[in-house]
VOGUNU-70251 format. One line per 4 residues: number of its first residue (from 1); their letters; for each residue x, y, z of C-alpha. Coordinates in steps of 0.001 Angstrom, whole numbers, m for minus. Example, Ala and Ser with C-alpha at 12.3 -4.5 7.8 and 13.67 -1.06 7.14 Angstrom:
BEGIN
1) AS) 12300:m4500:7800; 13670:m1060:7140 $
***
This chain:
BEGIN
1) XXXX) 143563:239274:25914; 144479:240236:29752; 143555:243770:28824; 140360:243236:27110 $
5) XXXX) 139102:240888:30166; 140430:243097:33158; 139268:246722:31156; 135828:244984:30962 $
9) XXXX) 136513:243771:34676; 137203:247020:35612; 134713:249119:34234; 131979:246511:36118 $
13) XXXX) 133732:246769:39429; 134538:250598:39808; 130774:251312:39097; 129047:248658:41285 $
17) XXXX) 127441:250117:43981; 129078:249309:47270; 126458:248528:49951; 128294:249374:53584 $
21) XXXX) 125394:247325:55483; 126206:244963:57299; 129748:244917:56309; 131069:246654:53073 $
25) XXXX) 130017:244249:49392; 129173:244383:46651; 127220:242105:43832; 127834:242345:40434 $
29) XXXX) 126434:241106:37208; 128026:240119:33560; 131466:240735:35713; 133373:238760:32597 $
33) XXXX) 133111:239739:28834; 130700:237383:27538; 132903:235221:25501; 135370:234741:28162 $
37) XXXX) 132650:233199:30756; 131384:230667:27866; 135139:230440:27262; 135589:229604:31200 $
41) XXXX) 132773:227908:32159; 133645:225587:28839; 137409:224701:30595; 135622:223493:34189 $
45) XXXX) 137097:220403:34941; 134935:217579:35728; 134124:216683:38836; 136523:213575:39592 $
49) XXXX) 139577:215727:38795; 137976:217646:42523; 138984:216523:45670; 137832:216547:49363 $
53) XXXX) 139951:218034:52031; 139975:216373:55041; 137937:217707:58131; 136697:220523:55715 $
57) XXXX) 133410:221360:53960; 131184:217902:53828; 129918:218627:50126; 132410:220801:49083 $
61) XXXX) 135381:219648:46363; 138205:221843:45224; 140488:221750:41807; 143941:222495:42630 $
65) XXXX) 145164:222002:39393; 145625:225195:36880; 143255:226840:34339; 145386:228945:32068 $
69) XXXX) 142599:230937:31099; 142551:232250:34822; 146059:233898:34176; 144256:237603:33923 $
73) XXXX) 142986:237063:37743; 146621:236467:38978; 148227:240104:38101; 148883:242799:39849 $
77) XXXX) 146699:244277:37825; 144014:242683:38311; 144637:242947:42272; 144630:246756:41640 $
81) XXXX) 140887:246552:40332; 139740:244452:43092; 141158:246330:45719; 139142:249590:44182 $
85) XXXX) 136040:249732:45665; 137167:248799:49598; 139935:251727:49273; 138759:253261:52349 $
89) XXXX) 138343:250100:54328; 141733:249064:53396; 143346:252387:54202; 141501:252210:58142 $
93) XXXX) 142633:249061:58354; 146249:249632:57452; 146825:253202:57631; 150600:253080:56878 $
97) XXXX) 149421:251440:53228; 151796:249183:53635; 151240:245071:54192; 152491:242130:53496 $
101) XXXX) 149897:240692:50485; 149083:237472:49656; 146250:235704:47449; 144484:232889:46736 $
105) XXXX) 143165:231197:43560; 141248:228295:43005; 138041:226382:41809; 135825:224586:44427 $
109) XXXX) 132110:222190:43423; 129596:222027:46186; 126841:219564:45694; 123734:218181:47681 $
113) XXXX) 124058:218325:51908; 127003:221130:51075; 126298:223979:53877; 128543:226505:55907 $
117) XXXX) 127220:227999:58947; 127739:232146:59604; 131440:233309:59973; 133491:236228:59006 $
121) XXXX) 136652:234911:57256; 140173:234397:58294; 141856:237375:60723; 144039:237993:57921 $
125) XXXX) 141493:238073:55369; 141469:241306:53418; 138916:240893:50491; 136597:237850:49825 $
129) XXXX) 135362:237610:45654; 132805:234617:44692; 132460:234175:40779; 129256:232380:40446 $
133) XXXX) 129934:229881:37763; 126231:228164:37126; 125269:225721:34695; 121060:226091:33252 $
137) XXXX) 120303:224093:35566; 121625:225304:39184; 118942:227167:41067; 119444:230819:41994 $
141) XXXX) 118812:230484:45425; 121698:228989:46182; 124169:232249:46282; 125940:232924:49543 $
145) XXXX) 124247:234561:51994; 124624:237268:54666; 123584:237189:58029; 122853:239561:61269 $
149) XXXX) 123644:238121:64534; 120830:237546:66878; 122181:239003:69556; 123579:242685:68022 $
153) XXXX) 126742:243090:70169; 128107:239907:69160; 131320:239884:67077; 134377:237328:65322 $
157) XXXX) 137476:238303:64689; 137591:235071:62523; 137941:231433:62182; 134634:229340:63773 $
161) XXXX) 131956:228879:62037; 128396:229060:64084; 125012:227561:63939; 122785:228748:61709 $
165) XXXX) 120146:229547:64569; 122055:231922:66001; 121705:234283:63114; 119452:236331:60955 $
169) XXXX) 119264:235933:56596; 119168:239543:55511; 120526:238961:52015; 121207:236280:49563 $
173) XXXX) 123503:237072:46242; 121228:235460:43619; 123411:232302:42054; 123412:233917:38741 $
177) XXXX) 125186:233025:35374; 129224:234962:35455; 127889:237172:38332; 130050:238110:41463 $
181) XXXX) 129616:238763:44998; 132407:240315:47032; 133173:241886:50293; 135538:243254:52816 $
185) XXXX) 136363:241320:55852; 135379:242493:59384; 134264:241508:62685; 130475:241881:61318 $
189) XXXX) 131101:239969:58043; 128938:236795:58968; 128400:235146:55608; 127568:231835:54807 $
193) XXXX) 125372:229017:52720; 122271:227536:53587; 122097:223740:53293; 121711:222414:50119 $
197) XXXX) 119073:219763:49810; 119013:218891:45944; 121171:217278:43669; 123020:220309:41890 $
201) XXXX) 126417:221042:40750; 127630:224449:42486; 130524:225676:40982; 132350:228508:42195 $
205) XXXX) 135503:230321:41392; 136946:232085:44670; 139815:234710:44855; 140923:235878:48191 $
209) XXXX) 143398:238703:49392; 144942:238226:52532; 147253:240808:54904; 149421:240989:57414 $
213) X) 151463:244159:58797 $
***
């Protein structure tokens, strides 16, 4: 089963057309074989077995419990795939090849008043993937967004997050059914999501790669 998910995976991913502007990312559609989404989206926990985190994200939950069916996104393999179409980026940011990798796997639910101003990610953030899990009835326009800086020379190596008035909406990844949006960390990568003012159920699958030298 691993192989049929992450050749289907794969084949998405190499051929997605990487946008460099303003940061390196890319949005995908049908990322999953279609009866491994239904399969997924079937196995999402309800949303008392989610929890708050103190001092983080007001209307934003996270599982940290353990979907088998994830097991595919935890190989090397599947790290391999990711990686693929930010080779370059990677390489100028660790020319030696070599760093100490780490990742991250988990589930999170944002609801109504759930919002996160601009930022660009951890400093050790390597790659950033966002598996759009919606049910029929959570609007598209609530995909992550990406965001110029008002003033042009401004840049984060990482951590705060900033107001939203500070910035500029240039994109927003449509909140589609097993679609993906994913990028490569920077100084420039200001993402974020505009606040939510509706009663929805936002569920999201995120997978992060982290490095250090």
């Amino acid at each position: 089963m691993h192989e049929d998910v992450l050749g289907h995976m794969a084949y998405k991913i190499a051929n997605a057309d990487v946008k460099l502007f303003p940061f390196p990312h890319i949005y995908v559609e049908n990322v999953f074989p279609p009866a491994f989404y239904n399969q997924l989206t079937s196995s999402l926990p309800a949303a008392f077995a989610y929890a708050g985190v103190e001092g983080k994200y007001k209307g934003r939950i996270f599982h940290e419990g353990d979907l088998p069916i994830l097991e595919p996104l935890r190989t090397r393999n599947w790290t391999d795939i990711a990686t693929h179409p930010f080779k370059k980026e990677i390489v100028k940011r660790f020319p030696t090849g070599s760093f100490a990798a780490s990742t991250d796997l988990r589930l999170v639910l944002d609801g109504e008043n759930y919002s996160i101003g601009p930022h660009t990610d951890a400093p050790n953030k390597i790659l950033s993937f966002l598996f759009y899990l919606p049910n029929i009835t959570t609007p598209e326009d609530l995909g992550t967004s990406i965001y110029l800086p008002k003033d042009q020379e401004f840049r984060c190596a990482g951590g705060p997050h900033y107001p939203h008035e500070g910035f500029v909406e240039i994109y927003r990844a449509p909140f589609r059914s097993n679609s993906l949006l994913a990028f490569f960390k920077t100084d420039f990568s200001f993402h974020g999501v505009e606040p939510i003012t509706i009663p929805c159920r936002r569920d999201v699958l995120l997978w992060n790669l982290y490095g250090s030298k």
